[in-house]
C-alpha positions in Angstrom: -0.9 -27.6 12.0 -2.3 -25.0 10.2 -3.5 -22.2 13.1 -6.2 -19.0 11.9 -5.4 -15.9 13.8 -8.6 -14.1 15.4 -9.2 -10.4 13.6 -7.5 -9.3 17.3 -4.5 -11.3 16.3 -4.2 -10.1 12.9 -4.2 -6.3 14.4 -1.7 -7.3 16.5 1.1 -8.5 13.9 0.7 -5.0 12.2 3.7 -3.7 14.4 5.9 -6.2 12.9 5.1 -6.0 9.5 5.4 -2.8 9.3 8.8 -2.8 11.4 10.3 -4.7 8.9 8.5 -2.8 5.6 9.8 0.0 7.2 13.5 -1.6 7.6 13.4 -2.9 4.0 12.4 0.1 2.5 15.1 2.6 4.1 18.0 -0.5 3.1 17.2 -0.1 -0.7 17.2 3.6 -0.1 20.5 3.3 1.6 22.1 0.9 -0.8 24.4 1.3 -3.3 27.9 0.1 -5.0 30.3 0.1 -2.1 28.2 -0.7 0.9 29.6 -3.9 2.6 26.9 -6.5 3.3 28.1 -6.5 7.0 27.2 -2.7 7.0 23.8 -3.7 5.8 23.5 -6.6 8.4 24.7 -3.7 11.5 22.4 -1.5 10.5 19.9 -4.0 11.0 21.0 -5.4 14.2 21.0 -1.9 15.4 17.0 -1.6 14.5 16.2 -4.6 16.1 18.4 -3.9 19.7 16.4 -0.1 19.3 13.2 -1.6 19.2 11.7 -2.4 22.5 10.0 -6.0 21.8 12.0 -6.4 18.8 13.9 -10.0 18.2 16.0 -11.1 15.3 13.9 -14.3 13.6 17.8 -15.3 12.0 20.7 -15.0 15.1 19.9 -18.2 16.6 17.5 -19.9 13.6 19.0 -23.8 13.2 16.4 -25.1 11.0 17.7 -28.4 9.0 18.2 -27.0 5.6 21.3 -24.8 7.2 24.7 -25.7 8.9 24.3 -24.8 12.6 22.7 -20.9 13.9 22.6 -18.5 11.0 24.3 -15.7 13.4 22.9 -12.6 11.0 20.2 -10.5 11.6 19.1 -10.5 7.7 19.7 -12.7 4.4 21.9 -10.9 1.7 22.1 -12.9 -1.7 23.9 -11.3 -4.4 23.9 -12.6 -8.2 24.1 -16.0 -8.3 22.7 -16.1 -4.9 19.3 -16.6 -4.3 17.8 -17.4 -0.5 19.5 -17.5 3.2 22.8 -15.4 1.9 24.7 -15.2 4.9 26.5 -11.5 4.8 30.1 -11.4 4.8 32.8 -8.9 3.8 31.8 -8.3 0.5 31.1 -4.3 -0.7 28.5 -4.3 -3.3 29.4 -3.0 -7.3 27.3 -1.1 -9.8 25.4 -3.8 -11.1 25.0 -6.3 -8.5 21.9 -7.8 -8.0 20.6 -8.2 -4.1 18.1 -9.8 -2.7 17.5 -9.2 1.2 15.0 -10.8 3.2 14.1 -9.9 6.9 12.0 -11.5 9.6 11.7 -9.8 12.8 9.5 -10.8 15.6 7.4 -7.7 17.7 5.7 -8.3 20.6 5.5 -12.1 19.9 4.6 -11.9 16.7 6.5 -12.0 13.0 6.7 -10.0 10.2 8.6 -11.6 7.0 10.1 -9.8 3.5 11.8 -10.0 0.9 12.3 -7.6 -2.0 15.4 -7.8 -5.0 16.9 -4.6 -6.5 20.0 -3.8 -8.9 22.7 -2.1 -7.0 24.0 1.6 -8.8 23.2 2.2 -12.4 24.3 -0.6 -14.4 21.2 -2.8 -14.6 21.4 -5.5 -16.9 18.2 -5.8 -18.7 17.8 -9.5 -18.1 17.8 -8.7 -14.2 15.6 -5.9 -14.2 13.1 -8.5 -16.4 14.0 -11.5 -13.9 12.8 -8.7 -10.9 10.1 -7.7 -11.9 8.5 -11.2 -12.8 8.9 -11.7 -9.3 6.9 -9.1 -8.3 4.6 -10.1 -11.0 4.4 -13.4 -9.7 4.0 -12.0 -6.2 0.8 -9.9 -7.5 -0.3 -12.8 -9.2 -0.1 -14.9 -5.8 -1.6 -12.5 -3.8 -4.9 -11.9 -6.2 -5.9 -16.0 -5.5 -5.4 -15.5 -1.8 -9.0 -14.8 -1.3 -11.1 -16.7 1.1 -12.9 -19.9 -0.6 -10.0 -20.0 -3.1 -7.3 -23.1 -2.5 -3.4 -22.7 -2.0 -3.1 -24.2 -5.0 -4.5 -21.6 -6.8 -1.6 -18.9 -5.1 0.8 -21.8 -6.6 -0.7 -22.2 -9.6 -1.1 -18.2 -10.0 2.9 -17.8 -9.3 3.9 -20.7 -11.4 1.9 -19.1 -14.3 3.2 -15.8 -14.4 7.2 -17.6 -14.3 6.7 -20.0 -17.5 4.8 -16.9 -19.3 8.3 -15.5 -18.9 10.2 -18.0 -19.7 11.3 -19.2 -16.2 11.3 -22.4 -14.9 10.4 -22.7 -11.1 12.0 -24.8 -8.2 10.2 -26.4 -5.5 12.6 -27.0 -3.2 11.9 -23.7 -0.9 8.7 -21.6 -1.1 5.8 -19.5 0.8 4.7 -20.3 4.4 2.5 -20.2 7.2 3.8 -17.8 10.2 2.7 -16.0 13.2 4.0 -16.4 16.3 7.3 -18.7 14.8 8.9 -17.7 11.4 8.0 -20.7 9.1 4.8 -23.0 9.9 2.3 -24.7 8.2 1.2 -24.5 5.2 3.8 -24.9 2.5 3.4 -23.1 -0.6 5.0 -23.7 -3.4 5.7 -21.8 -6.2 4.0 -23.8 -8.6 0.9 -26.0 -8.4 -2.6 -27.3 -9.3 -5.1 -24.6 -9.2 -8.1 -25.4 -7.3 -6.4 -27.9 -5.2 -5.5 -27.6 -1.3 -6.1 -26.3 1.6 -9.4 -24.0 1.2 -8.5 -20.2 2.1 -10.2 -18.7 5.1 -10.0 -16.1 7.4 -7.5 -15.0 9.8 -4.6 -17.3 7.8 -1.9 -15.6 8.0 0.8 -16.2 5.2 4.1 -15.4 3.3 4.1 -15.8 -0.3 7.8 -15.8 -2.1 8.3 -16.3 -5.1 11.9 -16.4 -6.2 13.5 -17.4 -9.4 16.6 -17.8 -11.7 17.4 -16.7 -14.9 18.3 -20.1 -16.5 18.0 -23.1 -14.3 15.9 -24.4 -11.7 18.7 -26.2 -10.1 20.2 -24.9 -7.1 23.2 -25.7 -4.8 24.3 -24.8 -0.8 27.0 -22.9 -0.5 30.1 -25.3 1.2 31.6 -22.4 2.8 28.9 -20.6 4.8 26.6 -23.8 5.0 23.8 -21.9 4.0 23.3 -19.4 0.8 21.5 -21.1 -1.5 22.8 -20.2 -5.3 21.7 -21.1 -8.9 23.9 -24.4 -9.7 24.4 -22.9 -12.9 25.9 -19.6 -11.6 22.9 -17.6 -13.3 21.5 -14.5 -11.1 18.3 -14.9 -9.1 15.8 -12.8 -7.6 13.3 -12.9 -4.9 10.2 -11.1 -3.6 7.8 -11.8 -0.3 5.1 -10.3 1.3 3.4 -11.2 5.0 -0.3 -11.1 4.4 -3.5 -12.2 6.3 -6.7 -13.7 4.5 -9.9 -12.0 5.5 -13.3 -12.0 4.2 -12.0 -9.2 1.5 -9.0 -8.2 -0.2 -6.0 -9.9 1.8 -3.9 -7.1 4.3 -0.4 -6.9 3.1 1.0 -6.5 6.8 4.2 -6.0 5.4 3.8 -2.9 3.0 6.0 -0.2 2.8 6.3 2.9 1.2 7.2 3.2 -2.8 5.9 -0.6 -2.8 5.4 -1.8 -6.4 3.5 -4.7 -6.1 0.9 -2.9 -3.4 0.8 -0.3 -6.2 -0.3 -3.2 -8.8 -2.9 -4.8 -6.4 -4.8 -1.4 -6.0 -6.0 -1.7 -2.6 
């Protein structure tokens, strides 16, 4: 069922999207070749317990596309991994690419991210491109998600921006409805028919992610964890997701934060 929030409602998930902008922003900051992906997940942890009203969306998350709790507070995928990297002893290198995504419930209500970043100075240039269509793609989404547009046009939007590039774009996993649970209706893929769908009104309340590889669309679960999600291919990925809520205007990007690129590109 897909539920509108009231303008009262929309106020009131502020907190926790900017708990988790916040959080986002202060781990790339943070970052860099020899951090362990457990430090990363601690640090996080630590947030959450300090926050009064704060509660991990991931510890206890069981969903059916994952092999029993996830038991992290935060999804780390490096390189070849993509979405729902379980952290593990592992200390990042110069050149790594990471993509972290972090929901966090405030008060009752969740606040959902993602942003992808080269760790230290040795960026290949093929990531850096790979990133930044993301983002791209992210912008792209977030200009159709106007009130009397269609989710298909977000889809189509993201989809466009990926095959401009070169990219080709999996279905399997996508944006989402949220609120007062992590993932709810609707579904939105990367890709799609524009001017097909649901119709965009206000007070929906949405995550759009786009996330791709370099060269495949083919992706595989991890056999060991049960859950990261990595290019069959062993290609790198990248992934980037904002919360926002549809009003009569320009959408609010409840999960901004500061330095943020693709609030930068959207110019409001």
């Amino acid at each position: 069922m897909i539920e509108l929030k009231t303008p009262k409602e929309v106020n009131e998930m502020r907190p926790a999207g900017k708990f988790v902008g916040d959080i986002l922003a202060k781990l790339r900051e943070m970052t860099h070749p020899g951090t362990n992906l457990l430090e990363i997940d601690d640090y996080v942890r630590q947030r959450i317990e300090a926050r009064p009203g704060a509660v991990s969306c991931y510890v206890d998350y069981a969903p059916d596309f994952g092999t029993g709790p996830f038991k992290h507070y935060i999804c780390t995928s490096v390189n070849d991994a993509v979405l729902h990297g379980m952290p593990y002893d592992y200390a990042l290198r110069d050149g790594d690419l990471l993509s972290i995504d972090l929901a966090i419930t405030v008060d009752g209500w969740v606040g959902d991210s993602a942003i992808s970043f080269v760790v230290g100075k040795k960026a290949d240039p093929e990531d850096l491109r790979l990133i930044q269509t993301t983002r791209d793609a992210l912008v792209a989404g977030i200009r159709m998600a106007r009130s009397g547009n269609r989710l298909g046009d977000i889809s189509a939007a993201i989809g466009d921006v990926a095959r401009e590039q070169g990219y080709m774009v999996n279905l399997e996993f996508g944006g989402h409805g949220l609120g007062r649970i992590m993932h709810g209706d609707p579904f939105i893929p990367n890709d799609g028919r524009a001017h097909h769908g649901f119709r965009l009104r206000p007070g929906l309340v949405i995550a759009i992610e786009p996330w791709l590889l370099r060269t495949t669309d083919e992706i595989v679960q991890d056999e060991k964890d049960g859950w990261t999600i990595r290019s069959a291919d062993g290609s790198r990925g990248a992934h980037t997701e904002h919360t926002l809520a549809i009003t009569d205007g320009d959408p609010i990007i409840l999960t901004a934060r500061e330095h943020d690129e693709t609030v930068d590109a959207l110019g409001f």
